[in-house]
Steps between C-alpha positions, in 0.01 A plus 500: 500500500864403386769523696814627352800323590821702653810369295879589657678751266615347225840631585531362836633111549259288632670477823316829528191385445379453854589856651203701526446700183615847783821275504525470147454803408763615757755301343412583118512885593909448599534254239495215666412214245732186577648337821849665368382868554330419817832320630677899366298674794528473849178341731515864624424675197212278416343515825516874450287441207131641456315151473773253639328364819618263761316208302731584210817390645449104540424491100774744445744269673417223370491618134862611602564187697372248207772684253791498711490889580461688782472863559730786462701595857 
Protein backbone atom coordinates (compact mmCIF):
# COMPACT_ATOMS: atom_id res chain seq x y z
CA UNK A 1 0.00 0.00 0.00
CA UNK A 2 1.38 3.61 -0.71
CA UNK A 3 1.19 6.15 1.45
CA UNK A 4 0.34 9.51 0.14
CA UNK A 5 2.26 12.24 1.47
CA UNK A 6 0.38 15.49 3.09
CA UNK A 7 2.14 18.61 1.46
CA UNK A 8 1.43 22.33 3.28
CA UNK A 9 -0.68 24.51 0.89
CA UNK A 10 1.20 25.74 -1.60
CA UNK A 11 0.11 29.17 -0.57
CA UNK A 12 1.17 29.07 2.92
CA UNK A 13 5.10 29.99 3.88
CA UNK A 14 6.86 27.30 5.17
CA UNK A 15 6.92 28.69 8.54
CA UNK A 16 3.47 27.15 8.35
CA UNK A 17 4.41 24.02 7.64
CA UNK A 18 4.42 22.49 11.08
CA UNK A 19 0.81 23.58 12.34
CA UNK A 20 -1.45 20.81 12.14
CA UNK A 21 -3.18 20.71 8.76
CA UNK A 22 -6.80 21.95 11.36
CA UNK A 23 -4.30 24.92 11.89
CA UNK A 24 -3.63 25.43 8.44
CA UNK A 25 -6.58 25.33 7.21
CA UNK A 26 -7.75 27.83 9.89
CA UNK A 27 -5.41 30.30 8.75
CA UNK A 28 -5.93 29.82 4.80
CA UNK A 29 -9.83 30.22 5.38
CA UNK A 30 -9.06 34.15 6.78
CA UNK A 31 -6.33 34.47 4.45
CA UNK A 32 -3.68 34.02 6.36
CA UNK A 33 -0.67 33.09 4.00
CA UNK A 34 2.57 35.04 5.26
CA UNK A 35 3.99 36.10 8.72
CA UNK A 36 2.78 39.82 7.58
CA UNK A 37 -1.01 38.95 7.68
CA UNK A 38 -0.67 36.93 10.74
CA UNK A 39 1.27 39.94 12.49
CA UNK A 40 -2.41 42.19 10.96
CA UNK A 41 -4.59 40.10 13.54
CA UNK A 42 -4.64 40.07 17.05
CA UNK A 43 -3.57 36.54 19.20
CA UNK A 44 -7.29 36.92 20.11
CA UNK A 45 -8.79 36.58 16.87
CA UNK A 46 -6.75 33.58 15.98
CA UNK A 47 -7.36 31.77 19.05
CA UNK A 48 -11.00 32.32 18.23
CA UNK A 49 -10.31 30.39 15.19
CA UNK A 50 -11.97 26.90 14.29
CA UNK A 51 -8.64 24.76 14.17
CA UNK A 52 -6.10 27.12 16.02
CA UNK A 53 -5.21 25.03 19.16
CA UNK A 54 -3.02 25.77 22.07
CA UNK A 55 -0.08 23.83 20.20
CA UNK A 56 -0.44 26.44 17.45
CA UNK A 57 0.78 29.37 19.28
CA UNK A 58 4.62 28.45 19.98
CA UNK A 59 5.04 28.02 15.96
CA UNK A 60 2.91 31.01 15.45
CA UNK A 61 5.24 33.08 17.59
CA UNK A 62 8.04 32.10 16.47
CA UNK A 63 7.22 32.42 12.73
CA UNK A 64 6.33 36.03 13.96
CA UNK A 65 9.30 36.22 16.26
CA UNK A 66 11.97 34.95 13.46
CA UNK A 67 10.62 38.02 11.10
CA UNK A 68 10.68 40.73 13.45
CA UNK A 69 6.74 40.93 13.89
CA UNK A 70 4.56 40.50 16.47
CA UNK A 71 0.89 40.50 16.70
CA UNK A 72 -1.72 43.08 16.28
CA UNK A 73 -2.84 44.88 19.91
Amino acid sequence: MTKIKETVDPRLKPCFAQLSKPAQRALISHEIFSEAALAATTRSEIEKMHGIGPSAFPILDRALTDAGLMFKS
